[in-house]
C-alpha positions in Angstrom: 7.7 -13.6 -6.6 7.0 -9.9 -7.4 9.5 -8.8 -4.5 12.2 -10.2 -3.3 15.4 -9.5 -1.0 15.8 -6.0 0.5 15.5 -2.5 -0.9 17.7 0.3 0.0 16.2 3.9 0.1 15.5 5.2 -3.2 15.4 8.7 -2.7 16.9 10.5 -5.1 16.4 13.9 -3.6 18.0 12.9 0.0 20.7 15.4 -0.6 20.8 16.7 3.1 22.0 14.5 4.5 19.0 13.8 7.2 18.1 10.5 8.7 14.8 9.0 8.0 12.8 6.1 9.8 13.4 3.0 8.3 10.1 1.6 7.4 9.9 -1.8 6.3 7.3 -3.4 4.1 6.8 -6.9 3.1 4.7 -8.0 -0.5 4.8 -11.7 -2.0 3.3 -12.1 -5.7 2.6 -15.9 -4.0 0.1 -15.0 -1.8 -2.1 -13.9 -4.8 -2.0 -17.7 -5.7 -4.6 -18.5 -2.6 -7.9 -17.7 -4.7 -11.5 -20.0 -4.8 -11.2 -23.2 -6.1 -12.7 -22.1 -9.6 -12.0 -18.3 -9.8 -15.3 -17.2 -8.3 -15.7 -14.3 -7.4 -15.0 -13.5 -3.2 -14.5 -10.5 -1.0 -10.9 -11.9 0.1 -9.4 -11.5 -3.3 -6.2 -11.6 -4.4 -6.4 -7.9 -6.1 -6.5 -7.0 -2.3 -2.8 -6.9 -2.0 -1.9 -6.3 -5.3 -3.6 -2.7 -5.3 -2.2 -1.7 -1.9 1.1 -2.8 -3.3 0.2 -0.2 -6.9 -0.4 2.5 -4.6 2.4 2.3 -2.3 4.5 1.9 -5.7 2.8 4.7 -7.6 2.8 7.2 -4.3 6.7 6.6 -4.4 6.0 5.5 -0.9 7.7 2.1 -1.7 10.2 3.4 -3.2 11.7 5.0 0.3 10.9 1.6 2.1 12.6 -1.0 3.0 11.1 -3.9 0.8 11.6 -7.9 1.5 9.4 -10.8 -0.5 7.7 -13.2 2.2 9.2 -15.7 4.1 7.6 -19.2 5.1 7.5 -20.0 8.7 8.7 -23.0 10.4 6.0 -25.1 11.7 7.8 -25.1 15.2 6.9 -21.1 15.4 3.4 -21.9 14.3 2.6 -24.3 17.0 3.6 -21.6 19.3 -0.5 -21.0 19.0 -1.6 -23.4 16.5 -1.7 -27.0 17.9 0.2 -29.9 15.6 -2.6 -31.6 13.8 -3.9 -28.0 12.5 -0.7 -26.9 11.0 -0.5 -30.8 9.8 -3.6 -30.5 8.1 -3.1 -26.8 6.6 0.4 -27.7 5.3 -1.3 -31.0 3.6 -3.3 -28.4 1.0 -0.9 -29.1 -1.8 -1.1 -28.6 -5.5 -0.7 -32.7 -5.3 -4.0 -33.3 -3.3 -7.2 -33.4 -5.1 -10.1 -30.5 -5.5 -12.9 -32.3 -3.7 -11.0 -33.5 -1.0 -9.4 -29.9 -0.2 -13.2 -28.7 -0.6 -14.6 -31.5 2.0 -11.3 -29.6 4.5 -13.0 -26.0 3.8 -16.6 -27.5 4.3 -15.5 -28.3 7.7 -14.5 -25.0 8.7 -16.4 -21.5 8.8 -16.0 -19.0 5.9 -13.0 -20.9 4.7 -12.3 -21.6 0.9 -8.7 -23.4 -0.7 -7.2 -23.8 -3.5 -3.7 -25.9 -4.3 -1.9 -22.7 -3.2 -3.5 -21.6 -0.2 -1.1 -23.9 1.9 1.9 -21.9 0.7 0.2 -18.5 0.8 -1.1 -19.0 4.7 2.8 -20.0 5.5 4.5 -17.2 4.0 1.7 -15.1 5.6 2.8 -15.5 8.7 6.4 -16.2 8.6 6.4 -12.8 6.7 5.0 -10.9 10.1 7.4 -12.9 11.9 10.0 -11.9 10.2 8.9 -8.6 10.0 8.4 -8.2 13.5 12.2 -9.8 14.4 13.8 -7.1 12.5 11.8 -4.2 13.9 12.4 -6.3 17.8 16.0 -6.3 16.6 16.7 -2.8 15.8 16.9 -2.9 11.9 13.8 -1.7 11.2 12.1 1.2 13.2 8.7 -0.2 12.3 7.0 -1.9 9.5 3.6 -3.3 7.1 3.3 -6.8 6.5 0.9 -6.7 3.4 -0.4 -10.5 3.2 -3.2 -12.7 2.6 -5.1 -15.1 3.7 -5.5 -12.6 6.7 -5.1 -14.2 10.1 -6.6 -12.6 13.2 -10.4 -15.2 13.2 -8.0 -18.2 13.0 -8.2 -20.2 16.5 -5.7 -22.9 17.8 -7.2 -25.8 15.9 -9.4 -24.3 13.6 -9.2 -22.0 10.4 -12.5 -19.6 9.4 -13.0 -16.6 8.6 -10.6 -16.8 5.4 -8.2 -17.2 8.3 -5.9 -20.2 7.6 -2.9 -19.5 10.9 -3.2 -16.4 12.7 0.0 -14.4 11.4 0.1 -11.9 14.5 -0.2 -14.2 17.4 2.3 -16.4 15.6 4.6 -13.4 15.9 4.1 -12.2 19.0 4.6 -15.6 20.5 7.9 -15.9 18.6 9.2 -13.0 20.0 8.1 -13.5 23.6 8.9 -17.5 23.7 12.1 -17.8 21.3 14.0 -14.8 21.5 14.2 -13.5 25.2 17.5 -11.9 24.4 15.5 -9.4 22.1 14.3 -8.0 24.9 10.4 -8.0 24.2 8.6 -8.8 27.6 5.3 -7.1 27.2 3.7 -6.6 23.9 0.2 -5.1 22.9 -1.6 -6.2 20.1 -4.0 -3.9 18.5 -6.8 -4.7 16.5 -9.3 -2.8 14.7 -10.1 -4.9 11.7 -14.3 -4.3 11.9 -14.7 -8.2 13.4 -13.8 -9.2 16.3 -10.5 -10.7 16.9 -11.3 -14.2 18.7 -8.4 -16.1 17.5 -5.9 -14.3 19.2 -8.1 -13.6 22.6 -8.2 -16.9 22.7 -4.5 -17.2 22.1 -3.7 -15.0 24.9 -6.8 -15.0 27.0 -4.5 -16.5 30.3 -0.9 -14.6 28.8 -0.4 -11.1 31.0 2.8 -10.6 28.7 0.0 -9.6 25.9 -2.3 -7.2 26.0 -5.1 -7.4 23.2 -7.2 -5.0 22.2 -10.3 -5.5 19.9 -12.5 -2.4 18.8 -15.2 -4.3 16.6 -18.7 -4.1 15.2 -20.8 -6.7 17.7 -24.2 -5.9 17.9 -24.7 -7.9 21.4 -23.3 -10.7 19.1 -24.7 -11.1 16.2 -22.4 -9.4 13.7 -19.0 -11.8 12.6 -17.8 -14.0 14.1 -21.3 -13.9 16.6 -21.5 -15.1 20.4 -20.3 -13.4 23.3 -16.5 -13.6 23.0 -16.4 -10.0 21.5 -18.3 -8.8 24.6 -16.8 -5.7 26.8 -17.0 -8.5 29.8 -14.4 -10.9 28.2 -11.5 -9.5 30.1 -9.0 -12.5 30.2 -9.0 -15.1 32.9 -6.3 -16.5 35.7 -2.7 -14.1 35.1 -4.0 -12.7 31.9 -7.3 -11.4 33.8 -7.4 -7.6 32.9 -5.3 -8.0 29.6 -8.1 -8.5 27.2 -10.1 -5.6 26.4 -13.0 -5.5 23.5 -14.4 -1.9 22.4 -18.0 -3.9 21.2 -19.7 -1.4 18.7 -23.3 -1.7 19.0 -24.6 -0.7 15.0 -22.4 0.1 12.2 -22.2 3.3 10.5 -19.2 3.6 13.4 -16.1 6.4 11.8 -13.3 8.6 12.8 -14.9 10.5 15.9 -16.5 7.5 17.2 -12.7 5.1 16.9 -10.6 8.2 18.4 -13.2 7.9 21.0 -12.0 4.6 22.2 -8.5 5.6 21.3 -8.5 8.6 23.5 -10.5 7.1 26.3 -9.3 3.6 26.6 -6.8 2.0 24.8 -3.9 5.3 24.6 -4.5 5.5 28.7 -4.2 1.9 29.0 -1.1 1.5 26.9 0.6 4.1 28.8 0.0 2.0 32.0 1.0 -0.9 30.1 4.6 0.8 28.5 4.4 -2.4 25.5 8.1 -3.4 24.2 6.7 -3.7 20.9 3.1 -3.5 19.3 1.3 -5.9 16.3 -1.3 -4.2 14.8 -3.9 -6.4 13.4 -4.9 -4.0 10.1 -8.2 -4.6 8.9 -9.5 -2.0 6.8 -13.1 -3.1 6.6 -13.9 -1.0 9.1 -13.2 2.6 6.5 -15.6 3.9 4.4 -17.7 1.7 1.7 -16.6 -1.9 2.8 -19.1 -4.2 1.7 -18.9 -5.9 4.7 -17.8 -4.0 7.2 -20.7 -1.4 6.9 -18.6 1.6 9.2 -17.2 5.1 8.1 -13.5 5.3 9.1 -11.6 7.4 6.8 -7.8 7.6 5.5 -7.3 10.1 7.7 -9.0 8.4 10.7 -6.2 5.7 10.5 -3.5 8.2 10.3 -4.7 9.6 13.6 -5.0 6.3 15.6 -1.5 4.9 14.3 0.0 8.2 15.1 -1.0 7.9 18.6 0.0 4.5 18.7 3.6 5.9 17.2 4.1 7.3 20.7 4.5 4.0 22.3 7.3 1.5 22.3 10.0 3.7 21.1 7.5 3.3 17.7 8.4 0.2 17.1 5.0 -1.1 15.3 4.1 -3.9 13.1 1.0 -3.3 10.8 -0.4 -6.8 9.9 -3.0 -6.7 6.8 -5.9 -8.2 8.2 -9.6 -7.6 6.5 -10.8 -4.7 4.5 -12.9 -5.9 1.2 -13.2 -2.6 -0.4 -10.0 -2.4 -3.2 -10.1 1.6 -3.2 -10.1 2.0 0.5 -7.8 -0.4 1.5 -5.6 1.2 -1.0 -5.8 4.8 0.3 -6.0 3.4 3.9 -2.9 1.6 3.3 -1.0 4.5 1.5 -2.4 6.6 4.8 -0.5 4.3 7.3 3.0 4.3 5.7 3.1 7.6 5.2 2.6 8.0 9.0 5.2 5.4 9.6 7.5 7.2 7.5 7.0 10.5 9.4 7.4 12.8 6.2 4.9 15.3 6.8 1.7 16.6 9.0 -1.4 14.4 8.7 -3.7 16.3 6.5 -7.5 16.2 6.9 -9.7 16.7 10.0 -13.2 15.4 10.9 -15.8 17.7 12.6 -18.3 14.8 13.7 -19.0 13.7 17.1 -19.5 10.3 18.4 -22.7 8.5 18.3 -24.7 8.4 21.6 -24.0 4.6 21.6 -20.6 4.6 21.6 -20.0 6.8 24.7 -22.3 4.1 26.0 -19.8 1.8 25.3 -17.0 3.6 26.2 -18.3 3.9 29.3 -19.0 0.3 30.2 -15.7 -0.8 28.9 -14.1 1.9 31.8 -16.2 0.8 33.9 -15.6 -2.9 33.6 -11.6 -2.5 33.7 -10.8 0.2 36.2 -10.7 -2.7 38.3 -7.5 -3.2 36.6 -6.2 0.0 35.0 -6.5 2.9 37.2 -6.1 5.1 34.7 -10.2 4.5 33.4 -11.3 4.7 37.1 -12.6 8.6 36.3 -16.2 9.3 35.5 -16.2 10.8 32.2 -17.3 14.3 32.0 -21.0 15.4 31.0 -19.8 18.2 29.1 -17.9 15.8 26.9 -20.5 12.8 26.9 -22.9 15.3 25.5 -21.0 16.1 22.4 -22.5 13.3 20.4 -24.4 12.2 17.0 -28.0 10.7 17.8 -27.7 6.6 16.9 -28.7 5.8 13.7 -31.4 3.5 13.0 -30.5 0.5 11.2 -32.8 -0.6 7.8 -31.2 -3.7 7.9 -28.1 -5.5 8.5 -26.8 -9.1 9.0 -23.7 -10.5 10.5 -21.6 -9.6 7.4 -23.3 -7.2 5.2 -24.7 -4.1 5.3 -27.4 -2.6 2.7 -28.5 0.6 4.0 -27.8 3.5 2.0 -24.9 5.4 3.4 -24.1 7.9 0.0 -25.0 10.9 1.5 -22.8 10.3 5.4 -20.2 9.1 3.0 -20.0 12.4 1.0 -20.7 14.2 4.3 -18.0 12.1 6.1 -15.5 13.4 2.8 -16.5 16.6 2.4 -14.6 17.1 5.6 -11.5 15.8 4.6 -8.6 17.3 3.1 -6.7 14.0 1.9 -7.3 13.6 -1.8 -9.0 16.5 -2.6 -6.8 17.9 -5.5 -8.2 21.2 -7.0 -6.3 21.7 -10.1 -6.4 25.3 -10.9 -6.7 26.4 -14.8 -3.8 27.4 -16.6 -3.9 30.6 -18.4 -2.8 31.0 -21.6 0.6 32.6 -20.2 1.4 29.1 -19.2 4.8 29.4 -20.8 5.9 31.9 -18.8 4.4 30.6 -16.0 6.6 27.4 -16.4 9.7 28.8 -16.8 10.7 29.3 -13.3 10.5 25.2 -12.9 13.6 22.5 -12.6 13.1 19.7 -14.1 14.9 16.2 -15.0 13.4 14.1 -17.9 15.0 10.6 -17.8 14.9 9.1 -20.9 14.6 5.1 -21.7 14.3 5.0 -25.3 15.8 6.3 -28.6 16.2 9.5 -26.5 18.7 8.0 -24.7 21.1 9.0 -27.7 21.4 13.1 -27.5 21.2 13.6 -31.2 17.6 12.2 -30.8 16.2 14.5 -27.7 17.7 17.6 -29.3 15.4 16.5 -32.6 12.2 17.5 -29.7 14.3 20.6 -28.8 16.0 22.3 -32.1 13.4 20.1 -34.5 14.5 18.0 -36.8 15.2 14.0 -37.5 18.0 11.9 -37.2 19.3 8.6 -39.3 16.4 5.8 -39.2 13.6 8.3 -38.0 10.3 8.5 -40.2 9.2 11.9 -39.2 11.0 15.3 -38.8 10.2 17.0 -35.3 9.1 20.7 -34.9 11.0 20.8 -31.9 10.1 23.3 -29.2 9.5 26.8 -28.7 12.3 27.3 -26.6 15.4 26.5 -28.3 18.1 26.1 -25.2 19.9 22.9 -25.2 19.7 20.9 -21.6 22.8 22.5 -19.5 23.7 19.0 -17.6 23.5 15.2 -18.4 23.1 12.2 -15.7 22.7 8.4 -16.7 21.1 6.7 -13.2 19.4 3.0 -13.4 15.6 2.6 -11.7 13.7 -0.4 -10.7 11.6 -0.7 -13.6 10.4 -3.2 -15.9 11.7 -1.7 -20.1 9.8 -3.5 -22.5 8.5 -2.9 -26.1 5.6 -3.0 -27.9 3.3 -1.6 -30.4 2.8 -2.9 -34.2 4.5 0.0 -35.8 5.0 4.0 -35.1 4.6 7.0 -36.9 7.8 8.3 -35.8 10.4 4.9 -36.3 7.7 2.7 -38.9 7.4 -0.6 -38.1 8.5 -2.2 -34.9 8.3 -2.0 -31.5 8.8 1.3 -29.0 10.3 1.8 -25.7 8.1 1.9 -22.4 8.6 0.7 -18.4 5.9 -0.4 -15.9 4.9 2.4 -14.1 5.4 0.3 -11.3 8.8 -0.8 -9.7 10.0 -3.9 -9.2 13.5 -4.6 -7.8 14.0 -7.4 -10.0 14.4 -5.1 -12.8 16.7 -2.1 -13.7 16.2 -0.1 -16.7 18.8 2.3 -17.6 17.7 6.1 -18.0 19.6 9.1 -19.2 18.7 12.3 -17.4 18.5 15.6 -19.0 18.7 18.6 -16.5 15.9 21.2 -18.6 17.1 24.8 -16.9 16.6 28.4 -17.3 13.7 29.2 -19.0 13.2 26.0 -21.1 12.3 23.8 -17.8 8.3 23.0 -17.6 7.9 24.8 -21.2 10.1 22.0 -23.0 8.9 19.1 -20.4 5.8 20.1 -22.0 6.9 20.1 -25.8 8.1 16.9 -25.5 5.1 15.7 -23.9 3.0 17.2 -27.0 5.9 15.5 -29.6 6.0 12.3 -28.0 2.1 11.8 -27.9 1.4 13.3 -31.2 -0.1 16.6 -30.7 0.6 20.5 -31.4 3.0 22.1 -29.8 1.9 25.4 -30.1 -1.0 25.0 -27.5 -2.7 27.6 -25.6 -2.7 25.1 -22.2 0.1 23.1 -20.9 -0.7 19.1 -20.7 1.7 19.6 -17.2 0.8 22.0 -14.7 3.0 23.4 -11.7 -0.2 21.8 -10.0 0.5 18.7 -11.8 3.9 18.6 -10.5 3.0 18.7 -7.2 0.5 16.1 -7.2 3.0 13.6 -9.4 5.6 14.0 -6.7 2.9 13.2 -4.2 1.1 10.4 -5.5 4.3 8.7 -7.7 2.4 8.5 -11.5 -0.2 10.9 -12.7 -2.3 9.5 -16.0 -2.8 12.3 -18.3 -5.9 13.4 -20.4 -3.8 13.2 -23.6 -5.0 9.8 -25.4 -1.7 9.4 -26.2 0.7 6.5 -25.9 2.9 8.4 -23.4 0.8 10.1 -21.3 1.5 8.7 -18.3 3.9 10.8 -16.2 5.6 8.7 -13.5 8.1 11.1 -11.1 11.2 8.4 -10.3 12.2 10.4 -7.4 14.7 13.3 -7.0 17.9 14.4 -7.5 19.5 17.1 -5.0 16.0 18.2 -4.8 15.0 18.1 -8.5 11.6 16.2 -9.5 13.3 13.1 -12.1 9.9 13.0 -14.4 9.3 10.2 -17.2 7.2 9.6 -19.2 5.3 5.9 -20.4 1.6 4.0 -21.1 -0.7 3.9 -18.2 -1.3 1.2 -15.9 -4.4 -0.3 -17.9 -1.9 -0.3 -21.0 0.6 -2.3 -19.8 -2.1 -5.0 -19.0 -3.1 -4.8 -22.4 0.4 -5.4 -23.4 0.7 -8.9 -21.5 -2.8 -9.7 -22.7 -2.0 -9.5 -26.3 -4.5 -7.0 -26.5 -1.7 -4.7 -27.8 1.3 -6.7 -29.3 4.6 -6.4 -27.9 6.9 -6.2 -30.7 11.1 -6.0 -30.6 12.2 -2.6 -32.1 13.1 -1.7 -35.5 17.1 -2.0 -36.7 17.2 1.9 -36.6 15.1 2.3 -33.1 18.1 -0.1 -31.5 20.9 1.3 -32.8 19.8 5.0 -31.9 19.3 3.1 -28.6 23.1 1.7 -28.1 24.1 5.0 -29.3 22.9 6.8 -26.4 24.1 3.5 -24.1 27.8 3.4 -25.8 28.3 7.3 -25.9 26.6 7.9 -23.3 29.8 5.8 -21.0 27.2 3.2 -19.7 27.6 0.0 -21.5 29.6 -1.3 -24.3 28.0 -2.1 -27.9 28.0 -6.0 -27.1 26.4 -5.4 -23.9 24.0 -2.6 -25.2 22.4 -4.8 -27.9 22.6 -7.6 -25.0 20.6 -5.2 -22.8 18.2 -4.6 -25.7 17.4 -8.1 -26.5 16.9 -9.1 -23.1 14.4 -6.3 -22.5 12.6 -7.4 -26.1 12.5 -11.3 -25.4 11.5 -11.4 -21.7 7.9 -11.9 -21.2 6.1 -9.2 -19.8 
């Protein structure tokens, strides 16, 4: 398990005092265990969650959540919607039973595939949004992201398909509703707008006026995923629950921002506001966004940011984002990242989108009204012909099938981003009065390694070398010491490798995972650069520590690159060097805390073998446990115990 137990907010530079939403988010290294019987290659990969997780981590978006590793659910709380013999048969997928006769299970169901792991993967998937969603029912949590796998929304009472095994969000939201009434959750809407249809949990709720689903979905009169008419605008519920299913039934793909905050504006946000929800799941399938494989539609990061913020408006914002599809590993990624910053509420969504809806989707827009005014008053009104007309001619299709698309969409993709502000970084260039530039810049560098030990950073400040070291440093430019000195710990993994250094000779060197893990704490001492030696000796060090000249005419770290480190959590620079990775640990009282260590792509190297991870040198650890002893934070026993630990603990 990558992450486990809780995680208090880590950040540094909440010196305010303010209050901030507590955001919870859920990720289990377990799940990644559910993968094809023989490693083949398949759209629901386990890399899914694991780079939503990176870019969470490496956006220091994580970092100010609330983090918990899964939790399995009790088969009582799945046969709230799952009858006995499924949940019997899913929970029989051991490691103990044999390859073909899990393979003869899968054959049996639709678009299904096992492994001896996916039993335990599809039960923490759902007890982790049930879980999830109690604490955010409860109070603890203002709102949350459950990032799991195998996804759950296509799985029906009795049956798994659709890489569906239980279906995680009616699991919760009939947990909430059925065993804990004194939580107060009486009505709850479930949103979905993964790119397929969510039949599983109609189904679930099709005769349950306590839920009201919503689908928006790619259909094609029924023959895109999952097929048939149960994604149809005219499947509105039956008995009690009449009027509490609605589907939003795309007719063609190609489907993005303006044509979604269509159906958000026009349906569901009316709707909701009739139906004042408790609570809301939100099924989160991100293969509806730009360059899914499957998926074949155009919805941007900043498209999901709208429609969650909307959502945010209901139910006190207490929401529950559910991972649900999304096949495209950079999308779901930025998608992801898009979402938690909303649910954090830090800052303005950036971007905008200038299109207008296809011709075919105020088509639908206007059947689904039509079809449920009989129940929501609030969709009785004949839309406007002024605002019907403001609309993109429907595209004609090349081809498609029920789960691929193969058209060329490159040029409405770069259209579609061209609009957008998110991610679009200019980096300005840096004159050659970058030094002066620079010096009106704060600055902590947190140290990990032999500069830990003050002797040793002042060698990259004054120049110079001291016992054990190999190489005399030119030092910097600027020659003024560091005016204050902090030792804080951070959730990151300290390791060593390399064969041998230029600097210490042979043996291993300090570095940390760019990525945190609360399992791990590494111990950091934190120099406070001031005055005029802030950026301008961030940089020196920076040119020392990766081998290069100091007396440059362009800083490796920009102002500009500042701002984006703080924003996105790790910035890989174009040095070559071994530590050009800069990694921004959060803030103190306001003040960027910047590192510095080997890129992401490095450290898999280093668990490979591809790059040896050696223990240091005698010299490199006792310059180390210098720094730790004088520095007040551990004793010499426990120092070299520190050391060792961080040397023999596979990576």
């Amino acid at each position: 398990m990558a992450m486990a137990g809780e995680s208090s907010n880590n950040n540094y530079g909440d010196c305010d005092g303010k209050s901030h939403r507590k955001v919870g988010l859920v990720y289990d290294e377990t799940m990644c265990k559910h993968d094809t019987p023989n490693g083949e290659d398949h759209p629901e990969c386990p890399d899914r969650i694991r780079v939503i997780w990176e870019k969470l981590q490496l956006a220091g978006v994580s970092q100010r959540c609330v983090v918990f590793g899964g939790s399995k659910a009790e088969d009582k709380h799945l046969q709230l919607v799952h009858t006995k013999d499924h949940v019997s048969v899913v929970k029989s997928l051991s490691t103990k039973k044999k390859d073909y006769r899990r393979n003869r299970i899968a054959s049996q169901w639709n678009s299904i595939y096992l492994n001896g792991s996916s039993s335990e993967a599809a039960f923490l998937a759902a007890g982790s949004v049930v879980e999830l969603a109690e604490k955010v029912a409860e109070g603890e949590l203002d709102c949350g992201y459950a990032i799991v796998r195998p996804p759950g929304h296509h799985a029906e009472p009795d049956e798994a398909m659709g890489f569906c095994l239980f279906n995680n969000v009616a699991v919760a939201a009939s947990y909430l509703l059925d065993e804990r009434p004194e939580l107060g959750v009486k009505k709850i809407l479930i949103v979905d707008w993964d790119v397929h249809h969510g039949n599983g949990t109609q189904k679930m709720f099709w005769k349950d006026p306590r839920v009201l689903f919503f689908s928006v979905h790619r259909h094609e009169h029924g023959g895109f995923y999952p097929a048939g008419d149960d994604g149809d605008h005219n499947m509105v519920g039956e008995g009690p629950g009449e009027g509490f299913n609605i589907n939003v039934p795309w007719e063609q793909g190609r489907c993005g921002d303006a044509d979604y905050l269509a159906a958000w504006d026009h349906i569901l946000i009316p709707v909701a506001k009739e139906f004042n929800p408790d609570i809301i799941l939100l099924s989160a399938g991100f293969d509806a966004a730009i360059g899914d494989p499957l998926g074949g539609c155009r919805v941007t990061p900043y498209g999901y940011s709208v429609m969650l913020k909307k959502l945010m408006e209901f139910a006190q914002g207490k929401i529950v984002l559910a991972l649900e599809g999304g096949y495209n590993l950079d999308s779901i990624a930025k998608s992801s990242l898009a979402c938690v910053q909303v649910l954090l509420e830090d800052k303005p969504i950036q971007g905008s989108s200038e299109a207008y809806p296809f011709e075919s989707t105020w088509r639908v827009i206007q059947a689904v009204r039509k079809k449920l005014s009989a129940y929501w008053p609030s969709l009785a009104d004949v839309l406007s012909s002024n605002l019907i007309d403001q609309k993109t001619s429907t595209p004609i299709i090349v081809f498609s099938s029920s789960d691929s698309e193969t058209e060329d969409y490159a040029d409405d993709i770069l259209d579609q981003m061209s609009r957008l502000n998110i991610e679009n970084h200019h980096v300005d260039t840096v004159s050659t009065s970058w030094r002066r530039d620079l010096s009106k810049v704060d600055v902590w560098y947190a140290s990990f390694g032999s500069n830990m030990w003050k002797p040793r950073f002042l060698c990259y400040i004054l120049g110079g070398q001291v016992e054990g070291m190999k190489k005399v440093c030119v030092g910097s430019m600027d020659k003024t010491p560091p005016k204050q000195i902090m030792w804080e710990s951070f959730p990151h993994r300290l390791f060593f490798g390399r064969e041998s250094s230029v600097t210490w000779g042979v043996g291993g060197v300090a570095f940390i995972n760019p990525l945190t893990n609360l399992n791990d704490q590494t111990h950091m001492c934190l120099y406070r650069i001031t005055l005029s030696n802030r950026l301008e000796q961030f940089n020196d060090v920076l040119f020392q520590e990766n081998g290069l000249k100091v007396d440059s005419d362009s800083p490796l770290f920009g102002l500009d690159t500042l701002q984006l480190v703080e924003k996105k959590g790790s910035i890989p620079l174009a040095s070559g060097g071994w530590y050009g990775n800069i990694v921004c640990l959060g803030k103190e009282c306001d003040i960027p805390i910047l590192t510095m260590t080997c890129t992401l792509s490095a450290v898999e190297k280093f668990k490979s073998g591809e790059i040896p991870l050696r223990p240091p040198s005698e010299a490199y650890v006792n310059t180390m446990v210098r720094g730790l002893v004088e520095g007040g934070r551990l004793s010499e026993e426990e120092a070299k115990a520190y050391i060792d630990n961080a040397a023999s603990k596979p990576l």
